[in-house]
N, C-alpha and C positions, 0 to 999 in steps of 0.2 A: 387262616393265620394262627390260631390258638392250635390247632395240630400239631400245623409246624413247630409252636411257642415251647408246647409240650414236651417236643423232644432234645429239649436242651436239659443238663442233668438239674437236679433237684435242688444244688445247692447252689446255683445261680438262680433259680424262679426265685428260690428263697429269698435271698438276699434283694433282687428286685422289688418284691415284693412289699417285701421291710421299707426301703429305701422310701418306696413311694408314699407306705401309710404314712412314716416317719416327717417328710418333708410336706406331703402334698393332701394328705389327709385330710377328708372335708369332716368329719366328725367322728365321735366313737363312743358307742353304749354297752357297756360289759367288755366281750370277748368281740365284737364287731367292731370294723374301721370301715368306715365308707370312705371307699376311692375316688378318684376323680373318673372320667372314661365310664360313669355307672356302672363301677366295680363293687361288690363287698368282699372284704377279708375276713374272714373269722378263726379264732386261733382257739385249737383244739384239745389246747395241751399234749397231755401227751397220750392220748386216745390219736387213732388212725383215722383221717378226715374221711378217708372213704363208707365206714359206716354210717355219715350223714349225707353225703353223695349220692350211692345208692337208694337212698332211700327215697331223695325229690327225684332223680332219675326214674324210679318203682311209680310213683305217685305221677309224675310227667307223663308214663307212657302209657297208662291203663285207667288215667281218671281226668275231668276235664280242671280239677283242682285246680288253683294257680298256685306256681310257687319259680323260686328261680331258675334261670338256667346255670347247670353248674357246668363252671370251666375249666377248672385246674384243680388237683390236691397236690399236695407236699405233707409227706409222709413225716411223722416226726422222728428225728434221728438220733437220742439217745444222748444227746449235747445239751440236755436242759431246753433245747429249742423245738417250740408247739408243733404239730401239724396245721397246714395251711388247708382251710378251705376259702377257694375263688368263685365266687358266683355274682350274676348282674345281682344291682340292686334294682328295689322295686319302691318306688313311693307312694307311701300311704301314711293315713293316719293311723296310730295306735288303736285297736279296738275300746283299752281303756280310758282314752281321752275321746273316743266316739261316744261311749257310753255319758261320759258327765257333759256331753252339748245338748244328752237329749233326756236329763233327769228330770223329771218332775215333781217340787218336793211342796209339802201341805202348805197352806196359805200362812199358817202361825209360825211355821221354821223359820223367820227374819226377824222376825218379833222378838222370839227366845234369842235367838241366836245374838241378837242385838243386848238384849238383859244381860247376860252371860260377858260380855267384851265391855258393857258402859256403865251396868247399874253399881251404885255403890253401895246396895244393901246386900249382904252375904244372903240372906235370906230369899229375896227374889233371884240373887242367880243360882243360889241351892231348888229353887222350883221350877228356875228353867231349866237350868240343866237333865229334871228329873223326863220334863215335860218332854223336851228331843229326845230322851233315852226312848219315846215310844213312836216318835216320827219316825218313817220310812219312807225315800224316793220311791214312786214310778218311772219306769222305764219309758218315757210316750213319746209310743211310735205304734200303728199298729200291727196287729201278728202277721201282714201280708207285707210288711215292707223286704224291700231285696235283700238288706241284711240277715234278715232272720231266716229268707227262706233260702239264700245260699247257705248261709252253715249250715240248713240242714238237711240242704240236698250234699255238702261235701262230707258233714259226715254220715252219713248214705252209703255214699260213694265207699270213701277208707271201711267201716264195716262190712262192703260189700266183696272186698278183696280176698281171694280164696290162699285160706293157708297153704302152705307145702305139700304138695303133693308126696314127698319122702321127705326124709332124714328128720332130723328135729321140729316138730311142731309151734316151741314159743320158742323166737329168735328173732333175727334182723332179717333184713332183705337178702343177705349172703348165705343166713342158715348160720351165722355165726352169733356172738354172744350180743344180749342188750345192754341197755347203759340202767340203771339203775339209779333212784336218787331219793333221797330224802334232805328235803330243804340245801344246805350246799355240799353235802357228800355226794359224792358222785363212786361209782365202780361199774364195773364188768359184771354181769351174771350170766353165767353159759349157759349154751344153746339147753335146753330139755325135751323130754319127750311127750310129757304128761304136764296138767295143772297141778296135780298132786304134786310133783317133784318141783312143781314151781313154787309152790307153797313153801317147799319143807326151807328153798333157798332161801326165802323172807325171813322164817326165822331162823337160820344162820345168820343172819346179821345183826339180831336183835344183841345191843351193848350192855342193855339190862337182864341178863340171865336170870336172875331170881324174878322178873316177873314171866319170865314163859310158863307157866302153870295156866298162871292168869290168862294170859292171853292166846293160849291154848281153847279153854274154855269159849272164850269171848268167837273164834277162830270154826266152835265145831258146826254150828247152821252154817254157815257159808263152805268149808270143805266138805259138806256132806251134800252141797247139790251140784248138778250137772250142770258145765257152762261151755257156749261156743268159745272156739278160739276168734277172734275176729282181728283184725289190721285195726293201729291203734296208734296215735301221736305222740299221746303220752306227755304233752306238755301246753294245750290247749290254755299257755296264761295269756291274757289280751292282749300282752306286747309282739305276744308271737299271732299277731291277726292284726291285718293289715286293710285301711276301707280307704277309699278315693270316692268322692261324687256318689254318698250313699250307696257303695256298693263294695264287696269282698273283692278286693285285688291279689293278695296272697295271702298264705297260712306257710310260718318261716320254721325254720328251727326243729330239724325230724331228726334229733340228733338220739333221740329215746324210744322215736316209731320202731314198730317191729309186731308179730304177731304174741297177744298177753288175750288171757281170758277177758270174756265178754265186758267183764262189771269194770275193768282197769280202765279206760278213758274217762269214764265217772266219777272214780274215787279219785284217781291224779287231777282232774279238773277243779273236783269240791276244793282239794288240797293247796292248789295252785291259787283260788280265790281267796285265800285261809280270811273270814272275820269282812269281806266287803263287800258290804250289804247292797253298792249299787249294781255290782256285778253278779253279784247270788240274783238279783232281781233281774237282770240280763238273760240270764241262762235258764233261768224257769222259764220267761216268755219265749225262748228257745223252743225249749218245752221236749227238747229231742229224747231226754230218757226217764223222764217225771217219777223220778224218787223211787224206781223200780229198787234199789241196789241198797237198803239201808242198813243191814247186816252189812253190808261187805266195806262198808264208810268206815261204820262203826268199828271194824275192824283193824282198816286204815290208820285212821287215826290214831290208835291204842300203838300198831306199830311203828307211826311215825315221831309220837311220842315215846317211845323204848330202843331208838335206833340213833346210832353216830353224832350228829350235833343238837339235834333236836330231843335228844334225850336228857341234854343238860336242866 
């Protein structure tokens, strides 16, 4: 039936589509509408839905990953209106709401935490507060539970995905351009041949020109060693990981996947976590790439601070 559904033109799915998030809509976070029929709509703007289609299609047929099945795209038409992507939805919990059921935090953190909201001497909630500044959660669960060792047998898997045999080396599943982002910019960077010329594309977008000196410097241990290409998501934030009944049910959102040198799942990941400390504690117990990449963070970072909004 979706075959069939298919070949009716684009601007009647469209409008279907619409209609249904519109009236019948069982919820919606960001660019996603969940449908009724265990539909998701996700609006693409005005990027071409098929670059994230192919990519869970790529990932569907060559890894045992979970992710949706996709149904439909609707290309977007130059009318201010998004491209559509249709795929089932899949229920699960957030990975970041998995994470805080199973935080473990020191015995004295309710104590302060309590000081802080009731005491009325400035002075005991100036020492509690100093006091939690050096509390840290545990993650507790241990290193064999299913969670851990699915993400990192899936990402196993996506690293294990053999680039291009010809044409461009860093690109998408089509050999076409990736999506690019720092913090809410988003753009195209075209297919390339080389990591070098992938580099040189990063700093074309730096908004702060007078600091490329700097971060040229900061830039030269890391462009001066050798790295795999590998298949890469690119977006590994917790909302995009999905757990039911203590276990990995999908990994959503490959709308960034594509083949980027070896250290980019890492630095996009740290980037994605920016500043929370229960999720930095997650991904250590992870443990999948243990701080191999610290130059190449370092780097990260300097450009994510000198690029588009985040350079404010």
């Amino acid at each position: 039936p979706w075959k069939l559904w298919t070949l009716f033109p684009d601007s009647l799915r469209r409008r279907t589509y619409l209609f249904i998030a519109r009236n019948w809509g069982i919820s919606r976070i960001w660019n996603v509408t969940r449908l009724p029929f265990g539909l998701a709509l996700k609006r693409t703007h005005n990027r071409s839905p098929d670059i994230e289609a192919n990519s869970i299609r790529f990932v569907r047929r060559d890894t045992t990953i979970p992710v949706p099945d996709v149904l439909d795209t609707v290309a977007p038409d130059g009318k201010n209106n998004s491209g559509l992507l249709i795929t089932s939805w899949i229920e699960g919990e957030t990975l970041s709401s998995w994470i805080q059921r199973h935080l473990l935090w020191p015995a004295e953190f309710q104590k302060n935490a309590d000081a802080i909201l009731y005491s009325d001497s400035l002075e005991e909630q100036a020492d509690a507060l100093a006091n939690l500044e050096t509390m840290f959660p545990e993650v507790n669960v241990p290193d064999d539970h299913p969670v851990l060792v699915e993400l990192r047998d899936a990402l196993t898997q996506i690293r294990s995905l053999p680039s291009p045999s010809s044409g461009p080396q860093i690109c998408n599943t089509n050999g076409g351009p990736t999506i690019w982002a720092r913090c809410r910019d988003r753009c195209l960077l075209p297919p390339v041949n080389t990591i070098t010329e992938f580099h040189e594309l990063l700093f074309q977008q730096v908004s702060w020109t007078s600091r490329l000196e700097r971060l040229r410097l900061i830039a030269k241990p890391v462009h001066s060693r050798d790295y795999r290409i590998t298949f890469t998501h690119s977006d590994l934030n917790p909302e995009n990981i999905l757990v039911k009944d203590d276990h990995l049910v999908a990994i959503i959102d490959w709308e960034f996947a594509g083949w980027y040198p070896e250290y980019w799942e890492y630095t996009q990941l740290v980037m994605q976590n920016l500043h929370i400390r229960p999720q930095e504690e997650f991904w250590k117990r992870v443990g999948f790439f243990s701080g191999q990449y610290t130059e190449e963070l370092k780097l990260e970072r300097a450009l994510w601070h000198s690029t588009g909004d985040m350079s404010i």
